[in-house]
DRENDO-1510 file (C-alpha; in Angstrom, 1 decimal, always signed):
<recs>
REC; n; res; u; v; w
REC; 1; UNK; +42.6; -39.9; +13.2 .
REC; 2; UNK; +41.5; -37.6; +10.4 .
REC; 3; UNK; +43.4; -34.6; +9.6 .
REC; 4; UNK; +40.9; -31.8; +9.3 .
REC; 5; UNK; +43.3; -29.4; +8.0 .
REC; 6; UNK; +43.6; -31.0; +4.9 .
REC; 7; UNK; +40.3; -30.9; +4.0 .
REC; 8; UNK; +39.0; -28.1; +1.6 .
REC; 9; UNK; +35.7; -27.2; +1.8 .
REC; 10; UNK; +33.3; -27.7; -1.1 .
REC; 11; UNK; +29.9; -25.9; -1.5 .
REC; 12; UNK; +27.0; -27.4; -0.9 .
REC; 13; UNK; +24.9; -28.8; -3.8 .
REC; 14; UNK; +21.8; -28.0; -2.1 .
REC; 15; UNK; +22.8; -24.2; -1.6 .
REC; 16; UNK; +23.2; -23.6; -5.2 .
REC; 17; UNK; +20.7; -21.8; -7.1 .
REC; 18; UNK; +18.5; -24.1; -10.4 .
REC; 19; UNK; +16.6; -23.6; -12.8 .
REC; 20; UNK; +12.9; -24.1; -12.5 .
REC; 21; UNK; +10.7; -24.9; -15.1 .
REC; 22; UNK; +8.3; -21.9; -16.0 .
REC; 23; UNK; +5.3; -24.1; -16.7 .
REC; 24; UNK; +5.4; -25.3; -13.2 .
REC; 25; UNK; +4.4; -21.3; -11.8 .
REC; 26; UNK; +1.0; -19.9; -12.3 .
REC; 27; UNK; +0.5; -16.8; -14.4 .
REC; 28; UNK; +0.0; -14.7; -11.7 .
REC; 29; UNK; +3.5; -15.8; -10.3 .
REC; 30; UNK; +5.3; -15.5; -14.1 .
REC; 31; UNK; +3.6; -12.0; -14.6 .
REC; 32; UNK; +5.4; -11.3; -10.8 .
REC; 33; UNK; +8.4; -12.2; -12.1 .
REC; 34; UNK; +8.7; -10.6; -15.5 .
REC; 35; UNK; +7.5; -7.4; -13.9 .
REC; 36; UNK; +10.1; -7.4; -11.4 .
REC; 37; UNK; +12.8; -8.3; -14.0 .
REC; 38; UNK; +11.6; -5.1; -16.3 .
REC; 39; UNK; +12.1; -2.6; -13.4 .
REC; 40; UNK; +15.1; -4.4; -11.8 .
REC; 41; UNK; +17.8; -2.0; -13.4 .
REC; 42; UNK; +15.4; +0.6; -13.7 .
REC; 43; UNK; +17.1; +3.8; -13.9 .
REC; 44; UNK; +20.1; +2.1; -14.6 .
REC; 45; UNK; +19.2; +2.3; -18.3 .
REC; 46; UNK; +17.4; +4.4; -21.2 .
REC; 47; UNK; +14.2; +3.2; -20.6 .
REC; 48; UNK; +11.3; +5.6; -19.0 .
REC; 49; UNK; +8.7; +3.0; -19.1 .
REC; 50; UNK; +10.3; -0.5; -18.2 .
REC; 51; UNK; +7.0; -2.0; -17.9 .
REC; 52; UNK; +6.0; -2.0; -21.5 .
REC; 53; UNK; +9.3; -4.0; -22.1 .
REC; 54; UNK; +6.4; -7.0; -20.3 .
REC; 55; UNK; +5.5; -8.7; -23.8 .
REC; 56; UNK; +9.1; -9.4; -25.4 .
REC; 57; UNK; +10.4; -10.6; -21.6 .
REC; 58; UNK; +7.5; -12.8; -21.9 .
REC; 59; UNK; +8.5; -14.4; -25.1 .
REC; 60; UNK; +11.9; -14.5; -24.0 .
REC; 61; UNK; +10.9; -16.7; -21.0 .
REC; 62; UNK; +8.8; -19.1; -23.6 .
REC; 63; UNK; +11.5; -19.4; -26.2 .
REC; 64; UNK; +13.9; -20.1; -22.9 .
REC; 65; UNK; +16.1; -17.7; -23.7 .
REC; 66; UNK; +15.5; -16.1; -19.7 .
REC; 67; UNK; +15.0; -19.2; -17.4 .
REC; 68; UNK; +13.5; -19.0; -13.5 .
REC; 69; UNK; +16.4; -19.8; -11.2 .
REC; 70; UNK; +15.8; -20.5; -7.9 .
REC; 71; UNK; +18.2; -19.6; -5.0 .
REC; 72; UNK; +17.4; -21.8; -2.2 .
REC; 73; UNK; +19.6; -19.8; +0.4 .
REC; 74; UNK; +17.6; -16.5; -0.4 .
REC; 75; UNK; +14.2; -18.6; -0.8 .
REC; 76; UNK; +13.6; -16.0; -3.9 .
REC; 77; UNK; +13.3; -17.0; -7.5 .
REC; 78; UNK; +13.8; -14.1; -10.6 .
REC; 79; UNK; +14.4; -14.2; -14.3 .
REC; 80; UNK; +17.8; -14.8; -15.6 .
REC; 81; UNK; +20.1; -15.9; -18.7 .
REC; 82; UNK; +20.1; -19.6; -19.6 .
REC; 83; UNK; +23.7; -20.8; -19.2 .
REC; 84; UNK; +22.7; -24.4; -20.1 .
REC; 85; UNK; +21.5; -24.2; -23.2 .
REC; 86; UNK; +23.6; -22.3; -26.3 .
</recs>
């Protein structure tokens, strides 16, 4: 008999939010995403026109320094810090 009380329960690998290649999106879905990473702290910061931050996200994304993770519990994907490569 197996003592379920010992057991400690351990997340599940498939839950847990990766990192998706950009080239693998189309440029309509990139261009969603940066948008949406421009005004996600909007009025949280300085900045009265988040939008025209769009060209220097952009090159963040290609030089890799913002990655797309995917969260497969919320089904959603955004733009976020690379925490694999430094």
């Amino acid at each position: 008999m197996i003592d379920d009380s010992t057991r400690t329960s351990e997340a599940d690998p498939r839950e847990e939010p990766f990192v998706v290649d950009a080239d693998l999106l189309t440029e309509d879905q990139l261009a969603g995403l940066v948008d949406e990473y421009c005004t996600r702290f909007h009025g949280l910061n300085e900045n009265e026109s988040p939008l025209a931050e769009r060209g220097k996200v952009a090159e963040a994304v290609k030089r890799r320094d913002l990655v797309v993770w995917f969260d497969p519990v919320e089904n959603t994907a955004s733009l976020g810090r690379n925490y694999f490569e430094r």
